[in-house]
C-alpha positions, 0 to 999 in steps of 0.5 A, a space after each residue: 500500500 505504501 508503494 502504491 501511495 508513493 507512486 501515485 502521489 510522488 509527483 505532488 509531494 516529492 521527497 525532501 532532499 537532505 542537504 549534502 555534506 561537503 566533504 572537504 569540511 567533514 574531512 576538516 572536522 574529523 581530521 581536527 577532532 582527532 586526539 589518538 595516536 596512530 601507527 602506519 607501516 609503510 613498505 615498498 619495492 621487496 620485488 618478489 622476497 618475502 622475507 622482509 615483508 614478514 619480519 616487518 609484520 613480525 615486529 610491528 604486529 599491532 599497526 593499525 594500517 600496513 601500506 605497499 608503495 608496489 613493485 611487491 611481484 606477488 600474489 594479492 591471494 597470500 596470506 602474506 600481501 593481505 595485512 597491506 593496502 598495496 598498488 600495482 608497480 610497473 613489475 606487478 601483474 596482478 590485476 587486483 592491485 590498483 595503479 591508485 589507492 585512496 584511503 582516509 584513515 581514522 585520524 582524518 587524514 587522506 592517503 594517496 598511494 601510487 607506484 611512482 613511475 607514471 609521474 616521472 618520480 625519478 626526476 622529482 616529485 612535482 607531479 605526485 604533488 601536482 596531481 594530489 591537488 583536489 580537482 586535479 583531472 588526470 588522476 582524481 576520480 570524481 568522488 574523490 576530486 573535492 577531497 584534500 589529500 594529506 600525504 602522498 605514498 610512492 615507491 619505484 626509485 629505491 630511495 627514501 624521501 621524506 619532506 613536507 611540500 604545500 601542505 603535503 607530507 611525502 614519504 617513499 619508504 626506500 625498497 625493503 629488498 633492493 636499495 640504491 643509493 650510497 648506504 644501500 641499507 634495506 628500508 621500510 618506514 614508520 609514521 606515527 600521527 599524533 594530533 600535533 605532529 607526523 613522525 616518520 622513522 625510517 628503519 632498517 629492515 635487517 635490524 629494525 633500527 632507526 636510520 633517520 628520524 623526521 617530524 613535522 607538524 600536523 596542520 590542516 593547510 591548504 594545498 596551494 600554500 608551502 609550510 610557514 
């Protein structure tokens, strides 16, 4: 009966609209609300071995999020890939890895996860940057393109970067497996989020002891404006 009532006078009361959240300002709000303290595991590049993969889930088995940057030529059916949030790398051919990941994670901060390889990483991380800005078209799905992204993830070049740029916090953990550069030290990174700060501690994975340590502090900017 009720459906019929609707259907036959749906045209005289059409139903009240409720008024749509802008999702730049619940992001705001949760994202200054927050007043935990948050644990993020990042990891990249291993390249088919295993081994340092479990022995970073063996020593921080308590994170609340595990990210691969890609490049991890494994199977997302292992038990081993299942903890991580992972993309696909320019060497990964499972197509249950996305090229994109978007998370938000429970602090309000918005995550963008990518290989690296399709913005020229090699060369500097302007593109990532350019492309994490809200209504940037060539990577932002529409659902996601009013959205602000907090910091960026990727991988591909083997070298740990870590820095804030406009407003973004940037982190390419190093490979786990296959390091380059002058200390060619095995490396995974470790952020802590507080509400007043971004710790970041790269770690060797041979050891699991801190290489370089880096702290930021955690303000909602905008995109557009360099850190003061």
């Amino acid at each position: 009966m009720k459906k019929w009532l609707e259907k036959l006078f749906g045209t005289f009361f059409p139903p009240v609209e409720e008024e749509p959240v802008d999702p730049v300002i619940k992001q705001k709000e949760d994202f200054l609300a927050f007043d935990g303290k948050l644990e993020v595991i990042i990891v990249s590049d291993n390249h088919e071995a295993k081994e340092g993969l479990q022995d970073v889930l063996h020593q921080h088995p308590n994170a609340d999020y595990y990210f691969h940057c890609g490049d991890s030529n494994l199977s997302s059916d292992l038990d081993l890939m299942k903890p991580f949030i992972t993309v696909s790398g320019n060497t990964d051919y499972d197509y249950d890895y996305h090229d994109n990941e978007w998370c938000v994670l429970s602090s309000g901060d918005r995550i963008w996860m990518t290989h690296g390889h399709a913005y020229s990483v090699n060369r500097s991380t302007e593109g990532l940057v350019e492309s994490a800005i809200p209504d940037a078209e060539l990577v932002i799905p529409i659902k996601y393109r009013t959205a602000r992204t907090s910091i960026i993830l990727y991988g591909h070049t083997h070298l740990v970067d870590v820095k804030m740029e406009k407003g973004l916090l940037i982190i390419n953990p190093g490979s786990i497996a296959l390091p380059r550069g002058g200390t060619f030290i095995r490396s995974y990174a470790r952020l802590e989020i507080t509400p007043e700060v971004y710790k970041i501690q790269i770690k060797n994975a041979k050891d699991h002891t801190i290489v370089e340590e880096f702290q930021f502090p955690r303000e909602w900017r905008q995109p557009d404006r360099a850190p003061e």
